[in-house]
C-alpha positions in Angstrom: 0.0 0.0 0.0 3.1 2.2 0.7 4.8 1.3 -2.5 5.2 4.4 -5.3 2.7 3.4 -7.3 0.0 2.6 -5.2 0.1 6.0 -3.8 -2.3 7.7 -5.8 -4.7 5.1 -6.3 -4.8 2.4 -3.5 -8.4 1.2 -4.6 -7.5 -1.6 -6.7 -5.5 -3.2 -4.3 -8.1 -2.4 -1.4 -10.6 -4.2 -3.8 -8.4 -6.8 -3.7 -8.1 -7.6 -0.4 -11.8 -7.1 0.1 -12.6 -9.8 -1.9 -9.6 -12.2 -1.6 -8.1 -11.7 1.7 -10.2 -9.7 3.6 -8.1 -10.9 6.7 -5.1 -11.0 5.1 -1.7 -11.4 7.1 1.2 -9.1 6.2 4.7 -10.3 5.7 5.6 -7.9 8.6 3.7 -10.4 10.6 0.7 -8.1 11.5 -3.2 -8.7 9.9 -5.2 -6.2 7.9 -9.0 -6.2 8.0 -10.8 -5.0 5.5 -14.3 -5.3 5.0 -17.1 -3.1 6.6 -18.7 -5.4 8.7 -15.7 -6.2 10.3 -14.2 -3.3 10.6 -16.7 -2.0 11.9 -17.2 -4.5 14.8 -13.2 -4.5 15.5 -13.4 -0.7 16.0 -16.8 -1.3 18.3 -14.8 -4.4 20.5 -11.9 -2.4 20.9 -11.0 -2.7 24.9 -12.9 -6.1 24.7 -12.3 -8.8 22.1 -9.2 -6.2 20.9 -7.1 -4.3 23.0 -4.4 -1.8 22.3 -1.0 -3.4 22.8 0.5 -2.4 26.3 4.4 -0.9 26.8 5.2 -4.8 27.6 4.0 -5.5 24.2 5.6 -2.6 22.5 8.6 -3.0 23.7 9.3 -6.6 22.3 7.9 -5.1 18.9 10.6 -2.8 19.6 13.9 -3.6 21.2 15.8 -0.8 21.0 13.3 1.0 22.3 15.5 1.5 26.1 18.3 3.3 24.0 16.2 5.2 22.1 13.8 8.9 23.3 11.9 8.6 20.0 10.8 4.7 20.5 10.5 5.1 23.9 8.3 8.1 23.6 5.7 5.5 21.6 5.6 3.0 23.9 5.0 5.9 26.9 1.8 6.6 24.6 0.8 3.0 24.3 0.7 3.1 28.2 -1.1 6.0 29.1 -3.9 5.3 26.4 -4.6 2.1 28.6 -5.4 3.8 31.8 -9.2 4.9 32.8 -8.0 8.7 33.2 -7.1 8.6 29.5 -10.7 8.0 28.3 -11.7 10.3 30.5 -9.6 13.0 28.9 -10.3 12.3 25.6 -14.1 12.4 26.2 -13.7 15.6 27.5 -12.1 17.2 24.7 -14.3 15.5 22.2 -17.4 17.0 23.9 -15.3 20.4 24.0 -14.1 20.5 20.6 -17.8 19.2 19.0 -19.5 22.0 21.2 -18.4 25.4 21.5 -14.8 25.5 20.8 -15.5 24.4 17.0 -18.1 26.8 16.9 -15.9 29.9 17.8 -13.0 28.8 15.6 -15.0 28.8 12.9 -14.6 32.7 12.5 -10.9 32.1 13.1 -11.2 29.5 9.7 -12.8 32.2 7.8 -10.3 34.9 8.3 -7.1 32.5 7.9 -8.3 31.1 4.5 -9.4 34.7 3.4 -5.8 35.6 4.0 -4.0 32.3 2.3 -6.3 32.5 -0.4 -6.1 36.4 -1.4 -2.2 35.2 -1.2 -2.1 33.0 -4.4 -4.9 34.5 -5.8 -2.5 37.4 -7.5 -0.1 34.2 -8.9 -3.5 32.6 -10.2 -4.7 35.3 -12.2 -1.1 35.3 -13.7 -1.3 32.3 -15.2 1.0 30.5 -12.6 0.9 27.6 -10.6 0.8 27.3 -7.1 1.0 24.4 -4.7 -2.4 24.4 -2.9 -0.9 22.1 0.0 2.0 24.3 1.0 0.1 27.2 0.3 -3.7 26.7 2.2 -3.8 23.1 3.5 -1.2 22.9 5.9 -0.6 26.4 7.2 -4.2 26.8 7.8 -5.0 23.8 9.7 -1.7 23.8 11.3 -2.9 27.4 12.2 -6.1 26.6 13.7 -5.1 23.9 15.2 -2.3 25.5 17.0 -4.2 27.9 18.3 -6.8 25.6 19.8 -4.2 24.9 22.4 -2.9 28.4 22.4 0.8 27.8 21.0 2.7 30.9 19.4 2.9 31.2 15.7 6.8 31.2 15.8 6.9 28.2 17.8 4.5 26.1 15.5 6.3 24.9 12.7 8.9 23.7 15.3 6.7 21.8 17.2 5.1 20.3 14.2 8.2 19.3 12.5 9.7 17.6 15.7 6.6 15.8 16.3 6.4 13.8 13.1 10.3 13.6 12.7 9.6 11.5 16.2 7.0 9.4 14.7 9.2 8.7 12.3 11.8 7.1 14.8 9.0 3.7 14.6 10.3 3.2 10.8 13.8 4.7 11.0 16.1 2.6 9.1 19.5 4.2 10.4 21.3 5.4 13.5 21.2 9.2 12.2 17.3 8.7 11.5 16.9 7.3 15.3 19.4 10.0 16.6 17.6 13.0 14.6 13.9 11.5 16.3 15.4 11.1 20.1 16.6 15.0 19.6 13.1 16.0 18.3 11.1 13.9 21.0 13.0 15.4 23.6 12.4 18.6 22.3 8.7 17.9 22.3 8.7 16.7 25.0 10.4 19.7 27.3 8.0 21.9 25.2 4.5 20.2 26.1 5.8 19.6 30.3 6.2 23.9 30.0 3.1 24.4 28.1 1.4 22.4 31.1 3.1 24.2 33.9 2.2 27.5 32.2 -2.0 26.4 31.8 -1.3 25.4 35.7 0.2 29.1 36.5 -2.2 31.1 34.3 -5.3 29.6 33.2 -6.3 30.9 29.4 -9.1 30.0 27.2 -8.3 27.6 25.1 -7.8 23.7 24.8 -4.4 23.3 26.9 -5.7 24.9 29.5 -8.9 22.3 29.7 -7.3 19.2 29.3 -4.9 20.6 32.1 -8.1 21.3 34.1 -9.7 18.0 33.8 -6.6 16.3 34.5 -5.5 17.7 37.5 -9.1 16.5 38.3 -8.0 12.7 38.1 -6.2 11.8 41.2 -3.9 9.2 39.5 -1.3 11.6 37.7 1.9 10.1 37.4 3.9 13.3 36.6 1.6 14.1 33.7 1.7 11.0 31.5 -1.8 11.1 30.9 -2.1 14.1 29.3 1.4 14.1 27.4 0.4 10.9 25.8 -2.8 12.5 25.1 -0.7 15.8 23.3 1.5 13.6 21.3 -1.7 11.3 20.1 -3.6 14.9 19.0 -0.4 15.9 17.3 0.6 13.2 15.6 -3.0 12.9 14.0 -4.7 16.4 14.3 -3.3 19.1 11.9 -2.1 16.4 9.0 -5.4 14.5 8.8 -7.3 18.2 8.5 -5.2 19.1 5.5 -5.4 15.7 3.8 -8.9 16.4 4.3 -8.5 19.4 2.6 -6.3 18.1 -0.4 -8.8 15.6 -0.6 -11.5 18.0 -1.5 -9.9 19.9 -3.8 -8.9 17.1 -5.8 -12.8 16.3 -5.7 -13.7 19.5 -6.7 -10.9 19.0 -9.6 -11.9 15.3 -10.9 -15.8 16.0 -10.3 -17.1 18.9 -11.7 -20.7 18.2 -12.2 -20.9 17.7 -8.5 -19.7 21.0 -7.7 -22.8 22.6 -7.3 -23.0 21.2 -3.8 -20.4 23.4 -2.8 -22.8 26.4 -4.4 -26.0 25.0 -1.7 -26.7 25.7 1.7 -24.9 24.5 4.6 -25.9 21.0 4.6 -25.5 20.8 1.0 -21.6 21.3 1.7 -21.7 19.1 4.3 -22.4 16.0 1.9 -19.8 17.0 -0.5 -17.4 16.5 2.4 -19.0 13.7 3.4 -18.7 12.0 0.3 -15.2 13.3 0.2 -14.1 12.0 2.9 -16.0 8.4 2.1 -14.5 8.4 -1.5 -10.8 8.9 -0.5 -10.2 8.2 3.0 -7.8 10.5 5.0 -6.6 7.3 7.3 -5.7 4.8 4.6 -5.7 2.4 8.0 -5.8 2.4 11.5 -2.9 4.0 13.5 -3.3 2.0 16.8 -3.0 -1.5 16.2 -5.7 -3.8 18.3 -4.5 -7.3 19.7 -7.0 -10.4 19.5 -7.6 -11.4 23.0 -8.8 -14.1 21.6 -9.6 -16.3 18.1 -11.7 -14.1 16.5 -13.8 -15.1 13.5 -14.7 -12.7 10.6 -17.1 -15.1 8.3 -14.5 -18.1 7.5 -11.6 -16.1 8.4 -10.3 -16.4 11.5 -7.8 -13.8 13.2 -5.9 -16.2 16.0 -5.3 -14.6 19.5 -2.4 -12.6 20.0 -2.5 -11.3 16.9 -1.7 -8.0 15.9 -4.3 -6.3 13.5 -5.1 -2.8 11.7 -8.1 -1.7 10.0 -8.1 -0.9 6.6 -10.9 2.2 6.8 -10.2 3.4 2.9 -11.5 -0.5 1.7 -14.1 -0.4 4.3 -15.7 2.6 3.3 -15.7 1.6 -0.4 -17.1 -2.1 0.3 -20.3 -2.6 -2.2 -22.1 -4.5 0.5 -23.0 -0.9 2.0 -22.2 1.6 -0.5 -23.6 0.6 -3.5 -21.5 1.5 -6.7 -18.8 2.7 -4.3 -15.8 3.7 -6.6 -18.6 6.6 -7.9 -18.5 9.8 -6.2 -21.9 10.6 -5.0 -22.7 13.2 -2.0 -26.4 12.3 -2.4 -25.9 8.9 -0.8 -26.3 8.0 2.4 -22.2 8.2 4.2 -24.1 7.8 7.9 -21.9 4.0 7.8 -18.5 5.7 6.6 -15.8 4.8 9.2 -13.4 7.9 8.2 -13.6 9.4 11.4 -13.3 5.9 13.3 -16.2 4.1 15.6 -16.3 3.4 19.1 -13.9 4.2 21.5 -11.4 5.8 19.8 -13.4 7.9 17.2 -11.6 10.6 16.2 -12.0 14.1 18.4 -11.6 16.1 15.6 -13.9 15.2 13.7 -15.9 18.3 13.9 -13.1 20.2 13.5 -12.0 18.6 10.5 -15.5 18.8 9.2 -15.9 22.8 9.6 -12.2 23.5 7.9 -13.4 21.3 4.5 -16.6 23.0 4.6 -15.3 26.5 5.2 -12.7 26.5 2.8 -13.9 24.5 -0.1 -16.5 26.3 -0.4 -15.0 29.6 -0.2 -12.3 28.8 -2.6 -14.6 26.8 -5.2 -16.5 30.6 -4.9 -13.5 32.4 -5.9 -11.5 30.4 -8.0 -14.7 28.1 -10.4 -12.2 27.4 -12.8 -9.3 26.1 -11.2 -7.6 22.9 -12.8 -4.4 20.3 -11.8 -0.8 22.0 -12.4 0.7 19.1 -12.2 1.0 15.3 -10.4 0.6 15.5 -6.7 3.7 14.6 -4.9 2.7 12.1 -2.4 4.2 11.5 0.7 7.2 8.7 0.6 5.5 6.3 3.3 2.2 5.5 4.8 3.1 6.9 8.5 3.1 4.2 11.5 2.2 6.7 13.4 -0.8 8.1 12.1 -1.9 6.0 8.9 -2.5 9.0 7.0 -2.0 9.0 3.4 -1.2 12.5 2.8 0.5 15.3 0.2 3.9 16.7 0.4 2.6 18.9 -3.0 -0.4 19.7 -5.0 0.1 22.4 -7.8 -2.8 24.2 -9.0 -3.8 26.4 -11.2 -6.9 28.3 -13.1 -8.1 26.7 -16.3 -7.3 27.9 -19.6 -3.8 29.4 -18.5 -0.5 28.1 -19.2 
């Protein structure tokens, strides 16, 4: 699924396994499930007849993890997401960022697209292209997203680059590689610790300052492992899966122009060109927390034996016939209430409103100013499908307005 080829256009493949090996063991050793129903009902049993693998676990997955920040950083996350206080904490923030926090950011999305769009929009009329990933996508969510938790603008890009360059530590093929990930993770780490001291000191209004609330409400604290392993889950997933989001709509809005008058409707109109966006070409090509069979599981005459470790495949799932019918057709009048982009159960995704209000805001305002805009280019995808977060995302999409050169 990682391999250069298969970047662009999974699908086949995902058929593939669908139908052939819908529980289909990987030569890394690991299974991948792939058809609704069963994902579906893996996500559901996670914490019961799947569990998320604990630092013991980890650990002999990887060894070097006791010389290594990076690798040790991941198994520290693995731990804290097993403890009550950690559910606790994320139900928290998913009420809080569903409810009013989404709801006053929205003004915040508005102005911050106006301002990255009026930038390109010069180079557009010009004839030229311009890459609508480094350009909108990622500094706006990255943006909003920072500002959720109230981090300064110059220390953003830092913070984001050091957190995936640790992610990155779970695939590193070299000694530099690990070396360049324990420097970034302990970087990250000394950043979130005085980002919680300063919430504790003086209170704002923003995210940081509730999680810190509701944490210092749990009395099993542990010198804050709960809610670092809760910042280093949000960053790892938050800001990239909002602008893969976004990519993913504007390549919609560039292969499918007779559904673009969706984006010209009311609210809720917008809403199911999303939705079908999201269906259509999943942000999470598969799920970044593995699940362990606490038992033999069956799935129809396929059994997954206990003790295995297995990930979802959401992008097959949400294009399996046997629930969306004539699935490989993008249609946002069909009904996405099954899609399993944003997860099910337990561990559905808190940002999903979030992520929801960005493609909806800014689709819809760029499809409004730009009708006419057109692929500059092949999208440059990014070299792996991350351990870490499962997203298949964009390093480059060039754009520009039709009928120029």
């Amino acid at each position: 699924m990682a391999a250069p080829e298969l970047r662009g256009n999974p699908y086949p493949l995902l058929r593939w396994l669908r139908e052939n090996e819908p529980v289909h063991r990987t030569e890394a050793g690991f299974f991948l499930i792939s058809r609704h129903a069963d994902v579906q009902w893996a996500l559901s049993r996670t914490g019961d007849a799947l569990v998320v693998p604990d630092r013991e676990e980890m650990a002999r997955q990887f060894p070097a993890a006791g010389d290594h920040a990076a690798i040790g950083t991941a198994l520290e996350i693995f731990g804290a997401m097993l403890r009550p206080g950690y559910a606790a904490l994320r139900r928290m923030m998913s009420r809080d960022l569903a409810r009013s926090r989404v709801a006053r950011v929205g003004e915040s999305i508005l102005v911050k697209g106006a301002q990255l769009i009026d930038g390109m929009a010069e180079r557009l009329h010009d004839g030229e292209a311009v890459d609508f990933h480094q350009e909108v996508s990622r500094p706006l969510t990255l943006a909003v997203f920072a500002e959720l938790f109230g981090i300064d603008e110059v220390e953003r890009d830092c913070v984001a680059t050091d957190v995936l360059a640790t992610a990155c530590a779970l695939e590193a093929v070299s000694t530099e590689a690990l070396e360049a990930a324990d420097a970034a993770s302990e970087r990250v780490e000394s950043y979130f610790r005085l980002l919680i001291a300063d919430r504790r000191r003086s209170p704002r209004d923003d995210l940081m300052t509730a999680l810190v609330a509701a944490h210092d409400e749990d009395v099993d604290r542990r010198g804050d492992r709960l809610i670092l392993g809760l910042l280093w889950v949000l960053w790892l997933t938050g800001f990239d899966s909002s602008a893969a989001g976004l990519d993913r709509g504007m390549q919609a809005i560039l292969d499918h122009p007779d559904q673009l008058h969706w984006l010209r409707g009311d609210d809720q109109q917008a809403a199911a060109f999303v939705e079908e966006v999201l269906r259509y070409d999943s942000v999470i090509l598969l799920t970044p927390i593995p699940r362990i069979a606490a038992r033999d599981i069956e799935f129809g005459d396929r059994m997954l034996p206990a003790g295995a470790m297995a990930r979802m495949v959401i992008a097959a799932a949400n294009r399996d016939p046997s629930v969306f019918p004539d699935p490989d057709r993008f249609d946002p009048s069909r009904d996405n209430r099954p899609t399993l982009s944003m997860g099910y159960g337990p561990y559905y995704c808190n940002g999903a409103a979030l992520v929801r209000a960005e493609m909806s805001i800014v689709l819809t305002m760029i499809h409004d100013r730009f009708p006419d805009l057109v692929a500059a280019g092949e999208p440059v995808w990014t070299e792996a499908i991350g351990t870490a977060n499962g997203i298949r995302g964009l390093d480059r999409f060039p754009i520009r307005m039709g009928g120029t050169r």
